[in-house]
GUBA-323929 format. One record per residue (C-alpha): residue number from 1; residue in one letter; x, y, z. Coordinates in steps of 0.05 Angstrom, whole numbers. Layout:
# GUBA-323929
+-----+------+--------+--------+--------+
: seq : type :      X :      Y :      Z :
+-----+------+--------+--------+--------+
: NUM :    a :      X :      Y :      Z :
...
+-----+------+--------+--------+--------+
This chain:
# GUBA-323929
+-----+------+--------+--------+--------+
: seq : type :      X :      Y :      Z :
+-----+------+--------+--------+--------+
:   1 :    x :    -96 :   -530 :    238 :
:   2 :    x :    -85 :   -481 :    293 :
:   3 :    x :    -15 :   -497 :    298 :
:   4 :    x :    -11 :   -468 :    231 :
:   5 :    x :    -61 :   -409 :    240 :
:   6 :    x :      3 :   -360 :    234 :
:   7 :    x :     17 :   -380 :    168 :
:   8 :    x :    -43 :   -402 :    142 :
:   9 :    x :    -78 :   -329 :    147 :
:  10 :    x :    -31 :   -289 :    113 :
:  11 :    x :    -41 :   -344 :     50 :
:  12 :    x :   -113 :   -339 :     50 :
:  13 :    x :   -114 :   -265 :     48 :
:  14 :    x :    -67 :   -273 :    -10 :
:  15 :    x :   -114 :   -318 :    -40 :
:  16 :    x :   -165 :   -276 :    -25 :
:  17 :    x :   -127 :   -224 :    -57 :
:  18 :    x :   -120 :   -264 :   -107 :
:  19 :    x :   -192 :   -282 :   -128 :
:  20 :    x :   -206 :   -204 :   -124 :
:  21 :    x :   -160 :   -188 :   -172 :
:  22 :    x :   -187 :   -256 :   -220 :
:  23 :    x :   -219 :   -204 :   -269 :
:  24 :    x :   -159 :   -163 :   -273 :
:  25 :    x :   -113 :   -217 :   -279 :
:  26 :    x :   -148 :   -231 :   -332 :
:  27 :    x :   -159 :   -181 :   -385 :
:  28 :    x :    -89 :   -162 :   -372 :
:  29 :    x :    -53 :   -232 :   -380 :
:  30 :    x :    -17 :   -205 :   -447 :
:  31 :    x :     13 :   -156 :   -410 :
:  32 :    x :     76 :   -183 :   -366 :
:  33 :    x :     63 :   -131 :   -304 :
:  34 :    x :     -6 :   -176 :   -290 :
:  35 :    x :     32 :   -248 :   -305 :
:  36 :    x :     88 :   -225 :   -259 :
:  37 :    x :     34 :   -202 :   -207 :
:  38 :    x :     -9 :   -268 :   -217 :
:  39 :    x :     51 :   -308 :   -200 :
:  40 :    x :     72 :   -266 :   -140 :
:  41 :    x :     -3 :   -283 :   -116 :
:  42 :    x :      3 :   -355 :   -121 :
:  43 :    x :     78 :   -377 :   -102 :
:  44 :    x :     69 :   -326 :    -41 :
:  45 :    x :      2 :   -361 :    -14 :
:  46 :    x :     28 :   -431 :    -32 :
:  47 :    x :     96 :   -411 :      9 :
:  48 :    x :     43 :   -402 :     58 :
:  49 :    x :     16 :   -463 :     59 :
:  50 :    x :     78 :   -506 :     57 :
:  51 :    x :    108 :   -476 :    113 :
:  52 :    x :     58 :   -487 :    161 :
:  53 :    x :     79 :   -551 :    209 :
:  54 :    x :      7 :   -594 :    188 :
:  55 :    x :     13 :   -591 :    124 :
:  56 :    x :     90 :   -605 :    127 :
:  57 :    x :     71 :   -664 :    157 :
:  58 :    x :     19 :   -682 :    116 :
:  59 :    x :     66 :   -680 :     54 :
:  60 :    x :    123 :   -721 :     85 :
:  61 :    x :     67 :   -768 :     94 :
:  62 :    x :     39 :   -782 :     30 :
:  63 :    x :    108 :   -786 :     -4 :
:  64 :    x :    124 :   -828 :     44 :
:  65 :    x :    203 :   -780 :     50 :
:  66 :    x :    210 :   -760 :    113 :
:  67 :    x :    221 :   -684 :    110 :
:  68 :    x :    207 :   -677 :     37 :
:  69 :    x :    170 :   -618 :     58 :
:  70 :    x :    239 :   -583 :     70 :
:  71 :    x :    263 :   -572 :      2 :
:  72 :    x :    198 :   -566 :    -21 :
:  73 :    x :    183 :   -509 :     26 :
:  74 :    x :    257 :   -479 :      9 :
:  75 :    x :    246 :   -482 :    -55 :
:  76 :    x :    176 :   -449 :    -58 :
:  77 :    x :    202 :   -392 :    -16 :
:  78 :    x :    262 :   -376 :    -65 :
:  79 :    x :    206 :   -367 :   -113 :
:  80 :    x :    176 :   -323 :    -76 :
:  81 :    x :    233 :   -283 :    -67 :
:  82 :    x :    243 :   -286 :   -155 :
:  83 :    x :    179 :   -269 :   -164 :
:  84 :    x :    178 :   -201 :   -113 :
:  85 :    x :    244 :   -181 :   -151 :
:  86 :    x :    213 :   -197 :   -222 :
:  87 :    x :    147 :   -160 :   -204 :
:  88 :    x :    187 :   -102 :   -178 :
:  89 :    x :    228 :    -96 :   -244 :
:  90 :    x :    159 :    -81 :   -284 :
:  91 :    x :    124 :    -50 :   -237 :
:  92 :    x :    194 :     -2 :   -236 :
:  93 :    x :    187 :      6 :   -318 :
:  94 :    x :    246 :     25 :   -358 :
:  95 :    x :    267 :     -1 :   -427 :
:  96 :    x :    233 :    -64 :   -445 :
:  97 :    x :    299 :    -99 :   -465 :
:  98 :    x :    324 :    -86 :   -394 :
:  99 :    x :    275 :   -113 :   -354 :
: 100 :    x :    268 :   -171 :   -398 :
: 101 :    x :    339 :   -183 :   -390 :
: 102 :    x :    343 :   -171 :   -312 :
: 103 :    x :    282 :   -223 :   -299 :
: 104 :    x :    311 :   -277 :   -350 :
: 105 :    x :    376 :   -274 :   -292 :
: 106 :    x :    330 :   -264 :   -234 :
: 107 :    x :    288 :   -326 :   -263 :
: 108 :    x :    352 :   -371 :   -277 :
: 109 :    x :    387 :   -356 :   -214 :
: 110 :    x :    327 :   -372 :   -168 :
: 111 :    x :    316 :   -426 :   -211 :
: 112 :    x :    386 :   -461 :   -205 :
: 113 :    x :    374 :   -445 :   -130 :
: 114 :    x :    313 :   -488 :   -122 :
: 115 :    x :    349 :   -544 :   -169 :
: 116 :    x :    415 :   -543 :   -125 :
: 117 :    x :    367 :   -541 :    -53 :
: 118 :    x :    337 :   -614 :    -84 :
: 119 :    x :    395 :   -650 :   -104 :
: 120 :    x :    426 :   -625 :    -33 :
: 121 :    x :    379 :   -659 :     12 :
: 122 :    x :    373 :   -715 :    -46 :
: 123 :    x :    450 :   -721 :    -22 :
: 124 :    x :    444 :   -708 :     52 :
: 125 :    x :    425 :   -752 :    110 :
: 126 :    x :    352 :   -729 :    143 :
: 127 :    x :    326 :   -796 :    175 :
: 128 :    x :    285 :   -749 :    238 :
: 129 :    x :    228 :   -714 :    223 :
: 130 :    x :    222 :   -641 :    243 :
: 131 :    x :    163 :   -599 :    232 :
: 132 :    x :    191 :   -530 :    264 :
: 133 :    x :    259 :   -543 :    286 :
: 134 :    x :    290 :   -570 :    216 :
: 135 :    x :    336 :   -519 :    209 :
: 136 :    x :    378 :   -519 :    266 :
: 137 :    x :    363 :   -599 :    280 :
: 138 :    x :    416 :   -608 :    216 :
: 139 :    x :    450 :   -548 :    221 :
: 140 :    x :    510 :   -590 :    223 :
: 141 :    x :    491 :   -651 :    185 :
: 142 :    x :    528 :   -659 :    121 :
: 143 :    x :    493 :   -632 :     57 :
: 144 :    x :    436 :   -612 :     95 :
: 145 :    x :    481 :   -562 :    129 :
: 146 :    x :    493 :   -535 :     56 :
: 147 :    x :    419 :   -536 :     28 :
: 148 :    x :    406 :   -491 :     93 :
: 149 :    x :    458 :   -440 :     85 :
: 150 :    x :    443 :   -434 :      7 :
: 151 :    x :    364 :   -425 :     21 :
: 152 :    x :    385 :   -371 :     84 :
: 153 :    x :    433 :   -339 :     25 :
: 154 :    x :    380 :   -337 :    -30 :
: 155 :    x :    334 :   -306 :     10 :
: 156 :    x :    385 :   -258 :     41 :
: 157 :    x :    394 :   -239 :    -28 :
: 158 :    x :    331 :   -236 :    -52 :
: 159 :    x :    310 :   -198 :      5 :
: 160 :    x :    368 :   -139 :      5 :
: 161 :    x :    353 :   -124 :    -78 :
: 162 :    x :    280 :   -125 :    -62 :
: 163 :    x :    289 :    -71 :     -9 :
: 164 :    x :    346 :    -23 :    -46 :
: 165 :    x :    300 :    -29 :   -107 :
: 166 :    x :    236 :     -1 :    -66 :
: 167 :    x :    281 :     53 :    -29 :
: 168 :    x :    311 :     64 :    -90 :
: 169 :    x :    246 :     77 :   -126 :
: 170 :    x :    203 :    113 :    -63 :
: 171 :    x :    249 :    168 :    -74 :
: 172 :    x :    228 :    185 :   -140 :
: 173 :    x :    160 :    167 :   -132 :
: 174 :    x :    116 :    231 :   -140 :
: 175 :    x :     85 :    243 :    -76 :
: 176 :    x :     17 :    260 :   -114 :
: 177 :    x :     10 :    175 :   -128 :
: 178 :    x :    -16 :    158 :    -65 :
: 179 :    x :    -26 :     94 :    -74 :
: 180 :    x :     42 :     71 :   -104 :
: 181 :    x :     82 :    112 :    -49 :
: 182 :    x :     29 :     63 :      6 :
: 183 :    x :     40 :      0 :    -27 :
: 184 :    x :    119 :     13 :    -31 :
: 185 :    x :    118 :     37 :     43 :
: 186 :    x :     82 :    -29 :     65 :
: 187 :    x :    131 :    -65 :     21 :
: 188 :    x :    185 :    -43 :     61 :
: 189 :    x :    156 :    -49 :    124 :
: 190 :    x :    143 :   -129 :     97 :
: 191 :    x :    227 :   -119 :     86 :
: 192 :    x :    238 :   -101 :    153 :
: 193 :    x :    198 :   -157 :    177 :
: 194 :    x :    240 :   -198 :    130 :
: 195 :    x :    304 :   -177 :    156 :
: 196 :    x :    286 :   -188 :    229 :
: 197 :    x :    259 :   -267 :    197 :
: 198 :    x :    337 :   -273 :    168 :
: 199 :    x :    370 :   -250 :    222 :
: 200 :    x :    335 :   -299 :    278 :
: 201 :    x :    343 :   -354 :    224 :
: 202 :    x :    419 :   -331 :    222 :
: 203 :    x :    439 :   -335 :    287 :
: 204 :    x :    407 :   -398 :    304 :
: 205 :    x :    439 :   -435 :    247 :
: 206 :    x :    516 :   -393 :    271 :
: 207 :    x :    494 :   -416 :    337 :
: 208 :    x :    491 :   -487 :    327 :
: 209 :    x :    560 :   -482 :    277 :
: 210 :    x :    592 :   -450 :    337 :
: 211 :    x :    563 :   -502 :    392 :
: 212 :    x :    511 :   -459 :    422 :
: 213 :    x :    431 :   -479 :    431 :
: 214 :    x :    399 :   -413 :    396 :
: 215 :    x :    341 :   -462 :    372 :
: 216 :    x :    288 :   -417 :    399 :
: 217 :    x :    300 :   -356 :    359 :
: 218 :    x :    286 :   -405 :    287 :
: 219 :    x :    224 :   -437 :    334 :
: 220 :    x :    187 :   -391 :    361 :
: 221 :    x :    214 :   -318 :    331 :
: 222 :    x :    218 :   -333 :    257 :
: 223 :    x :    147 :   -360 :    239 :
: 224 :    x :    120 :   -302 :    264 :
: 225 :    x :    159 :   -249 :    230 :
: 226 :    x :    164 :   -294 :    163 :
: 227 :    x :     84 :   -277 :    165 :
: 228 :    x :     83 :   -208 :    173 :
: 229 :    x :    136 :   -199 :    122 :
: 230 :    x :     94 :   -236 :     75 :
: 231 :    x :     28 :   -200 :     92 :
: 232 :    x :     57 :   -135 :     83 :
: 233 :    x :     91 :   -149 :     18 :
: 234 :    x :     28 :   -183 :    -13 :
: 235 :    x :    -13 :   -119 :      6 :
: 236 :    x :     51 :    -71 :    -13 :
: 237 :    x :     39 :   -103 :    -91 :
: 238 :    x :    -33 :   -104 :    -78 :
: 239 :    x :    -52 :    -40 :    -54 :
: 240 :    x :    -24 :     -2 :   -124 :
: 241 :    x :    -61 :    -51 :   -168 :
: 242 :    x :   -124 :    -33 :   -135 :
: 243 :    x :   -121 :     38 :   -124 :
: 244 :    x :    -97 :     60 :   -188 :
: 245 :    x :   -162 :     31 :   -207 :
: 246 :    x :   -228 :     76 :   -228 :
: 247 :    x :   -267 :     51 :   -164 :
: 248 :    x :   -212 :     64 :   -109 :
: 249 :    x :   -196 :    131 :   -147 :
: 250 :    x :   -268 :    146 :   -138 :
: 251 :    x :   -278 :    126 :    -72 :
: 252 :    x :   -211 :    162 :    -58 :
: 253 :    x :   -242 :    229 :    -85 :
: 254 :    x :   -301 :    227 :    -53 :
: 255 :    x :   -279 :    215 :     18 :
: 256 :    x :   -228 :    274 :      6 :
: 257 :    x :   -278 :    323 :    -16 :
: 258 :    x :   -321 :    301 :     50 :
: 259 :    x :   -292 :    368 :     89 :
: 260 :    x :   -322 :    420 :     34 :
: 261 :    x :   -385 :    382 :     22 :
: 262 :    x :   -406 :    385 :    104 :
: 263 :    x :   -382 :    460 :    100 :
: 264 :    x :   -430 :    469 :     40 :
: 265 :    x :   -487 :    423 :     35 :
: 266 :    x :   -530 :    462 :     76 :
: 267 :    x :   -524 :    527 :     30 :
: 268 :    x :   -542 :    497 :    -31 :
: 269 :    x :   -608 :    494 :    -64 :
: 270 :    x :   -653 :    429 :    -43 :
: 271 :    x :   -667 :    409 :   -105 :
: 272 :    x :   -591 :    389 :   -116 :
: 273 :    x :   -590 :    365 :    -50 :
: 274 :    x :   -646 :    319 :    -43 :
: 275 :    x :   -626 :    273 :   -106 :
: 276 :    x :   -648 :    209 :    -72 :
: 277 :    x :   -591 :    167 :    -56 :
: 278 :    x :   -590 :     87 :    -30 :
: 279 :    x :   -539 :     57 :      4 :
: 280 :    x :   -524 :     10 :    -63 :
: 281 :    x :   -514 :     73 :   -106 :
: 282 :    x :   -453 :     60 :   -147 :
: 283 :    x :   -395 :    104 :   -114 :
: 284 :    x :   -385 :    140 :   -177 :
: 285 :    x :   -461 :    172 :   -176 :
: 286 :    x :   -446 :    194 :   -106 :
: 287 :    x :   -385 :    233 :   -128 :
: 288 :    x :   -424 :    265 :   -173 :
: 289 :    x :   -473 :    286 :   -125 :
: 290 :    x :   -427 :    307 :    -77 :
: 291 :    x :   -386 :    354 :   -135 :
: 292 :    x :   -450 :    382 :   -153 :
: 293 :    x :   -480 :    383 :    -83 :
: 294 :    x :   -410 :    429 :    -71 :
: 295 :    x :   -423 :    469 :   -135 :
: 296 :    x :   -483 :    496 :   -120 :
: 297 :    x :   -459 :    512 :    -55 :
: 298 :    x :   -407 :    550 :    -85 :
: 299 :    x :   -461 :    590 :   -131 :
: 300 :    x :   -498 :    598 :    -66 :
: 301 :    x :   -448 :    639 :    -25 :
: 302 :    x :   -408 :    682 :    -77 :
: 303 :    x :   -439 :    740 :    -62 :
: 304 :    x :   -408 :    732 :     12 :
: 305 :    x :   -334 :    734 :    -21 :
: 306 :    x :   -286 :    777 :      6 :
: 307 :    x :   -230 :    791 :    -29 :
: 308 :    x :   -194 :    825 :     33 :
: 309 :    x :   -188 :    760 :     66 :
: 310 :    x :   -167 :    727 :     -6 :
: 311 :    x :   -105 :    784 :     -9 :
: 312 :    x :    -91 :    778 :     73 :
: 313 :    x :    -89 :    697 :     57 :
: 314 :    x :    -57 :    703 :     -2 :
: 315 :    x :      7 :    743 :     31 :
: 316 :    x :      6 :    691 :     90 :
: 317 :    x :     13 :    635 :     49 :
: 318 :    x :     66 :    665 :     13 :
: 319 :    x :    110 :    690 :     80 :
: 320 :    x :    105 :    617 :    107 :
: 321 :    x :    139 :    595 :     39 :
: 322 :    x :     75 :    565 :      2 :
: 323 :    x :     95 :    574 :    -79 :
: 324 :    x :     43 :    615 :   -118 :
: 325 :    x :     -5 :    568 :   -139 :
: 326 :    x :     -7 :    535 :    -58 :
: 327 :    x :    -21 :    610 :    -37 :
: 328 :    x :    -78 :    613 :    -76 :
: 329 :    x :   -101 :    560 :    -64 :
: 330 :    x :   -110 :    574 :      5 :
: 331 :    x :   -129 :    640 :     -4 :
: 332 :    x :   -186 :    614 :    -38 :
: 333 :    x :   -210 :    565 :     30 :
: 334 :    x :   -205 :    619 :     68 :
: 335 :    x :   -243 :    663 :     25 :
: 336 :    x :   -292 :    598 :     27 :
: 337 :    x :   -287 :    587 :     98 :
: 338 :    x :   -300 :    663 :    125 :
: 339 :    x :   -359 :    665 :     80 :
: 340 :    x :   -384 :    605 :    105 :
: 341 :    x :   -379 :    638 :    170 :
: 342 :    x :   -410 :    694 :    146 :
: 343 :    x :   -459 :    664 :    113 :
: 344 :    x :   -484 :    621 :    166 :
: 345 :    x :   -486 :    679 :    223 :
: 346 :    x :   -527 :    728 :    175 :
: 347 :    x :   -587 :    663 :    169 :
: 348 :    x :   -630 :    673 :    116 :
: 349 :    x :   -600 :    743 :    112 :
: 350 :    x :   -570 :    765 :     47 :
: 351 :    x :   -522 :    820 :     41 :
: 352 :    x :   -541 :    885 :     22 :
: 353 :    x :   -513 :    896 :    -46 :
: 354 :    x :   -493 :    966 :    -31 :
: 355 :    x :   -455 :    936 :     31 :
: 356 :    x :   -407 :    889 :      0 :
: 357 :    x :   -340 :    890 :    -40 :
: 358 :    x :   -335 :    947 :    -89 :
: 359 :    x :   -300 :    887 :   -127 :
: 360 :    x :   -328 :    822 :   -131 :
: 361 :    x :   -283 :    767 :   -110 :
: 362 :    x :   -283 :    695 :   -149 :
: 363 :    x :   -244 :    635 :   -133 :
: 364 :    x :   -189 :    608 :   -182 :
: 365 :    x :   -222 :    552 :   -196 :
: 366 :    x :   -179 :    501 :   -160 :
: 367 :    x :   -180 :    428 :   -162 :
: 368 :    x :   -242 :    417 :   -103 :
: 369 :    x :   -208 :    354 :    -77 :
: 370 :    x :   -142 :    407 :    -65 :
: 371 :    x :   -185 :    454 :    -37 :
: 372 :    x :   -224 :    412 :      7 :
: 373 :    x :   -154 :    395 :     44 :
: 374 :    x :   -136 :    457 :     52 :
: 375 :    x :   -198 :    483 :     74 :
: 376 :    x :   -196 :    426 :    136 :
: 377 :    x :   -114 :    432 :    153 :
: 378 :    x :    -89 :    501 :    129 :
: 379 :    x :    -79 :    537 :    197 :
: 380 :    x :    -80 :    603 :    157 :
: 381 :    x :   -154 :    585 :    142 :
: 382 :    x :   -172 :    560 :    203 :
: 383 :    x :   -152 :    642 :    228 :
: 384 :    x :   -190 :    668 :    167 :
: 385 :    x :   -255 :    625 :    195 :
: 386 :    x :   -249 :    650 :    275 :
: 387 :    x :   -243 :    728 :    244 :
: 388 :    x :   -305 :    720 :    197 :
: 389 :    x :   -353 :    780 :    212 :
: 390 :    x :   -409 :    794 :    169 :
: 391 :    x :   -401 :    842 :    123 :
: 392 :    x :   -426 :    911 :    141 :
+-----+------+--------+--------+--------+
């Protein structure tokens, strides 16, 4: 089992992954996006499984073939490779008559693949068992050397339309969909991973053509890199699924809006802040809280507004190239932040009406999760904070 520890734990947390996603799966199994990831799933965790050098063994033993495993585990992985391409054609969108078409070739293709790796080792000559060395062991032999170089090509192929599709598409991707833009940027990390697998596999197989002893680079290089590449792409598909969910969108908002409610919890009125809480609290009533906890905090410190510091942010943004709507944005933090300030020099202080803006000064009512980041990372409020006086 340990011998196949780098294999195996990349297919159970695709399993895992897997039996998350069960529900999902589901509900949605009309819709071919959820089929296409279901299959992804479970051809990329049995791939997994094959590969790994016990359970090769194990199969050649209860067929009673020595090195069925081979074509079995070639196979499997040219699935794997159909399925990432089919999965990325929906996931991509487009006209439904063009996607259907492109995964009716990518399904074919792969398919006469996995038909033409069988009757290849059918035909070749494979008498030696080999558990990690296969590859280059009968590099040379007849047929075998064939069913090799067609399961290094299908993957090669696989592999290169997998990664121009995700470049491809990660440039039009708006940067707003966080979660798409992570999973396709851990999908081609997984393709990089991929490549380096390929390459190793590559020039040990052209080593052994060309009479050199490269072995080690299939050994000991490729198994590693094969597992990476698969954890990464299993997560790259995952990670979308899951955060374009409610939950994760949840969660997402209310660790982003963390910066305004520690700036403004302690201004607003206990009664809002106080709402008992437990640590089992759904995450959607502690959004809630938090929005209202940074509402009230709002309420709390308008009076402390100044709308100097709203035009002096406002033209700062705008010389450092920020578009209208980011300037305001910021103005408004730093209007927030330098009354905050303010606010929390003065005590229980309030400011003397007479005392204050001739104007009153109101925020623009931005979106608090936009505001919250600026109002942590805009340097332009960080300045506005250090100046805060109170008002005189």
């Amino acid at each position: 089992m340990t011998d196949g520890l780098i294999l195996y734990v990349p297919g159970f947390v695709i399993v895992l992954a897997l039996v998350i996603k069960a529900p999902t799966l589901r509900r949605g199994w009309d819709q071919p996006l959820m089929r296409a990831v279901c299959t992804l799933l479970v051809v990329g965790s049995l791939a997994m499984f094959l590969s790994g050098p016990p359970t090769i063994a194990a199969v050649n033993r209860l067929t009673g073939v020595v090195n069925f495993s081979a074509p079995l585990v070639y196979a499997t992985l040219s699935a794997f490779s159909a399925s990432c391409i089919v999965l990325i054609l929906h996931w991509g969108g487009g006209p439904t008559p063009g996607v259907r078409r492109a995964t009716r070739i990518t399904v074919v293709a792969y398919g006469a693949v996995a038909v033409a790796i069988v009757f290849l080792f059918a035909k070749g000559d494979a008498p030696v068992e080999r558990l990690r060395d296969l590859d280059t062991y009968y590099a040379n032999t007849p047929w075998m050397r064939e069913m090799i170089a067609l399961y290094l090509a299908a993957h090669t192929v696989g592999s290169t339309a997998l990664t121009l599709l995700c470049w491809k598409w990660l440039r039009r991707v708006d940067p707003a969909l966080r979660a798409l833009r992570t999973g396709l940027a851990l999908l081609m990390s997984g393709m990089v991973m991929d490549v380096g697998y390929l390459v190793a596999k590559w020039a040990a197989v052209g080593a052994r053509w060309s009479g050199r002893d490269w072995d080690g680079l299939s050994t000991y290089l490729a198994p590693p890199l094969a597992s990476a590449a698969a954890l990464l792409v299993g997560t790259g598909f995952i990670v979308p699924l899951v955060g374009g969910s409610a939950a994760w969108q949840e969660l997402s908002q209310y660790r982003r809006l963390r910066p305004l409610w520690k700036a403004l919890h302690g201004f607003a009125a206990s009664s809002v802040t106080t709402v008992p809480l437990t640590w089992w609290s759904p995450v959607g009533i502690r959004l809630i809280h938090r929005e209202s906890v940074i509402d009230d905090g709002l309420l709390a410190l308008a009076s402390w507004f100044d709308p100097a510091v709203r035009s002096e942010a406002y033209e700062a943004a705008l010389a450092q190239g920020r578009c209208e709507r980011g300037a305001a944005l910021v103005a408004d933090a730093a209007v927030l932040a330098a009354a905050c300030r303010r606010r929390a020099a003065a005590g229980r202080v309030e400011p003397d009406p007479g005392s204050g803006p001739a104007e009153p000064c109101r925020l623009g009512g931005q979106p608090l999760t936009e505001l919250a980041r600026e109002f942590h990372t805009s340097p332009i409020v960080a300045e506005a904070r250090r100046r805060a006086a109170p008002l005189a």
